[in-house]
C-alpha positions as MATLAB code, in Angstrom:
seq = 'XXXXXXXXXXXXXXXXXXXXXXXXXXXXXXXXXXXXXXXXXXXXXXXXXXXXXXXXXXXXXXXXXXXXXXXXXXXXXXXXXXXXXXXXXXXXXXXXXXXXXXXXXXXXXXXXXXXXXXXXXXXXXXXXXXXXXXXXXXXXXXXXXXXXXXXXXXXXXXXXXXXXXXXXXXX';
ca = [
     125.110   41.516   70.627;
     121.654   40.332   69.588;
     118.677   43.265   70.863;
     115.786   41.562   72.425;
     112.067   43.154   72.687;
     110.259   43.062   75.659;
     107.163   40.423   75.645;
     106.083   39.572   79.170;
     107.510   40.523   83.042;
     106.746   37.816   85.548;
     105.173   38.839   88.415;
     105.170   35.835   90.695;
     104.323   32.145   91.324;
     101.372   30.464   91.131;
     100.489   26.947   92.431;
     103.639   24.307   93.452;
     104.232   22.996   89.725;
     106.414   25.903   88.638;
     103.531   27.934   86.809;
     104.479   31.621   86.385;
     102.260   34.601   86.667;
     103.411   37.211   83.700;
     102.066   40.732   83.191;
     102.353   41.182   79.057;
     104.206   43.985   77.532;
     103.181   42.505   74.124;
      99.735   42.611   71.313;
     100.884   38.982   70.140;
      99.015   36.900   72.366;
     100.547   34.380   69.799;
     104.265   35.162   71.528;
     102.914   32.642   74.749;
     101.630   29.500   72.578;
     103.252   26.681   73.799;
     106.052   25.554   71.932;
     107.647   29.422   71.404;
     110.986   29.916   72.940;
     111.266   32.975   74.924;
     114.430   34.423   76.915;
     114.397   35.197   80.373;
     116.291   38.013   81.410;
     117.061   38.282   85.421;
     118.625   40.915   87.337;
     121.610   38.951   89.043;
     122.446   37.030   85.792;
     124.370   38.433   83.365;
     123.271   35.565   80.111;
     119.578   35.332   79.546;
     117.864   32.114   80.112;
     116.338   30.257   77.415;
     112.746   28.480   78.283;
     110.054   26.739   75.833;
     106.427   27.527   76.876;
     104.498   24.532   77.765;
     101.602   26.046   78.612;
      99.010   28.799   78.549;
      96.593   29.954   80.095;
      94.698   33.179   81.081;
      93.998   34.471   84.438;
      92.849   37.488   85.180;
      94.559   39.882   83.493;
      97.628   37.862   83.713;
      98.934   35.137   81.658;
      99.848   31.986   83.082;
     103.156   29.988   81.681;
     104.595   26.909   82.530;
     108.268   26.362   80.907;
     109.396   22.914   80.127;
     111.606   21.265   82.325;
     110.814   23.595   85.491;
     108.202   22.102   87.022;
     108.154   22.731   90.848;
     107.687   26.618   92.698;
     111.701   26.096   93.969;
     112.367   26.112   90.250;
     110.929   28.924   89.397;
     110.519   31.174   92.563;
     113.947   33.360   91.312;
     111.980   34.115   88.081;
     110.473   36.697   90.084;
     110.761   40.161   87.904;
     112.139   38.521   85.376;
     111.504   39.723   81.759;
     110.719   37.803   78.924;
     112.049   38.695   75.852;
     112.275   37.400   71.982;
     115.341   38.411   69.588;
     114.921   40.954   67.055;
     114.664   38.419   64.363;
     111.771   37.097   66.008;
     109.724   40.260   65.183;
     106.731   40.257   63.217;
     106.299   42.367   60.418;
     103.129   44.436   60.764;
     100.407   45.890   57.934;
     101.688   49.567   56.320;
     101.140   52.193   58.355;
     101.747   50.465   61.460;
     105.099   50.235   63.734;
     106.391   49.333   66.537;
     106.905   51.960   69.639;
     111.124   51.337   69.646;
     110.899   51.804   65.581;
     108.605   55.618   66.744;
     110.408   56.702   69.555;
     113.512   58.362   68.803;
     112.073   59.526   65.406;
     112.776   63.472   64.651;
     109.231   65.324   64.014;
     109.329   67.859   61.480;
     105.864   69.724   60.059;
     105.285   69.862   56.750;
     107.205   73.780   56.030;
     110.160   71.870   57.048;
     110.320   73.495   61.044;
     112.272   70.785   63.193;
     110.230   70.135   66.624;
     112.218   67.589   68.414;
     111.999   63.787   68.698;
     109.715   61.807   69.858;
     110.273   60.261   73.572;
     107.649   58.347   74.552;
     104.465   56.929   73.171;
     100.866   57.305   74.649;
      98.037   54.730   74.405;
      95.185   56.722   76.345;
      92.173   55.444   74.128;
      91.306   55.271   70.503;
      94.803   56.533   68.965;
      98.027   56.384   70.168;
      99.548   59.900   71.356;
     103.398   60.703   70.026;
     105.199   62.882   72.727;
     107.579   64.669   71.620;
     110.724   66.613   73.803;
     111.498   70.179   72.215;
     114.577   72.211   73.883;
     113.856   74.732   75.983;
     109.896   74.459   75.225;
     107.533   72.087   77.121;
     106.701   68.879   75.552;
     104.560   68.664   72.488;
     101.749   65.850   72.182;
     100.691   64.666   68.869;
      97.932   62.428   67.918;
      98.838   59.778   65.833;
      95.822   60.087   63.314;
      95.507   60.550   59.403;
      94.972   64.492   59.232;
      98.068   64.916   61.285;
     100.550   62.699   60.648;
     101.834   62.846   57.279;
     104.540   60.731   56.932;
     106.566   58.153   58.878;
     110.093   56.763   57.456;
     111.569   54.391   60.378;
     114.299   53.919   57.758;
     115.235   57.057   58.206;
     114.138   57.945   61.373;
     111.905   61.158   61.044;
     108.169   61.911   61.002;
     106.596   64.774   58.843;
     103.165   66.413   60.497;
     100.135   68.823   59.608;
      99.904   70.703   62.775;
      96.509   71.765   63.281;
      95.526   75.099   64.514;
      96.716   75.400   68.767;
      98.876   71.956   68.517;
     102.670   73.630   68.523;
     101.159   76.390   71.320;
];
């Protein structure tokens, strides 16, 4: 089976033409240009649904797609929490030293003497760096900053990250 990455969930209707209101899950504004195929993943189907954006627009902080050939509110209304999606192959490759969170998450964090911490379960974006956190057993979770003097290395090849701790980050 292909995997998809989320892009988009859509939140509701707007207007009678079949216009969709979508909260993004994406950095690629690029992902909604008209043209760009996206699958649409609903709860009560089991096969995803294949739409072309038509247009786009922003709104808010939403953006606002219409799909070809759906172009009235009845067409459209059971899009409601639907997510958007694009194949893997669809994924654009990014500049060294950055990755995607499902490429992070999952990774095993090790420090730079070789001590295994755990792996890292969810990812953070509170501000000016993202924040790695990471589940230990039987110790509370860990939070590392993903900056330079920390974080040593990252291989998503090989699924592992090597870190610096500084002084009071493992306590």
């Amino acid at each position: 089976m292909t995997p998809y990455f989320n892009v988009g969930k859509i939140v509701n209707t707007h207007g009678i033409k079949g216009e969709v209101k979508v909260v993004r899950i994406t950095d690629f504004e690029q992902r909604f240009k008209p043209g760009n195929q996206l699958y649409l993943f609903l709860k009560d189907k089991s096969e995803p649904i294949k739409v072309t954006i038509q247009k786009h627009r922003k709104h808010k902080q939403f953006d606002m797609l219409l799909f070809e050939d759906f172009t009235s509110i009845n067409e459209v209304e059971h899009f409601k929490e639907g997510i958007l999606k694009i194949p893997a192959t669809d994924q654009h490759s990014l500049e060294e030293g950055s990755y995607y969170y499902h490429e992070i998450i999952g990774c095993d964090v090790k420090t730079t003497s070789g001590e295994s911490l755990g792996k890292i379960s969810e990812i953070l974006a509170p501000g000016a760096n993202d924040v790695w956190v990471v589940k230990r057993k039987n110790d509370k979770d860990l939070l590392i900053p993903y900056i330079e003097p920390i974080v040593k290395e990252v291989n998503v090849k090989e699924n592992y990250v090597i870190i610096e701790p500084m002084e009071g980050l493992l306590s």
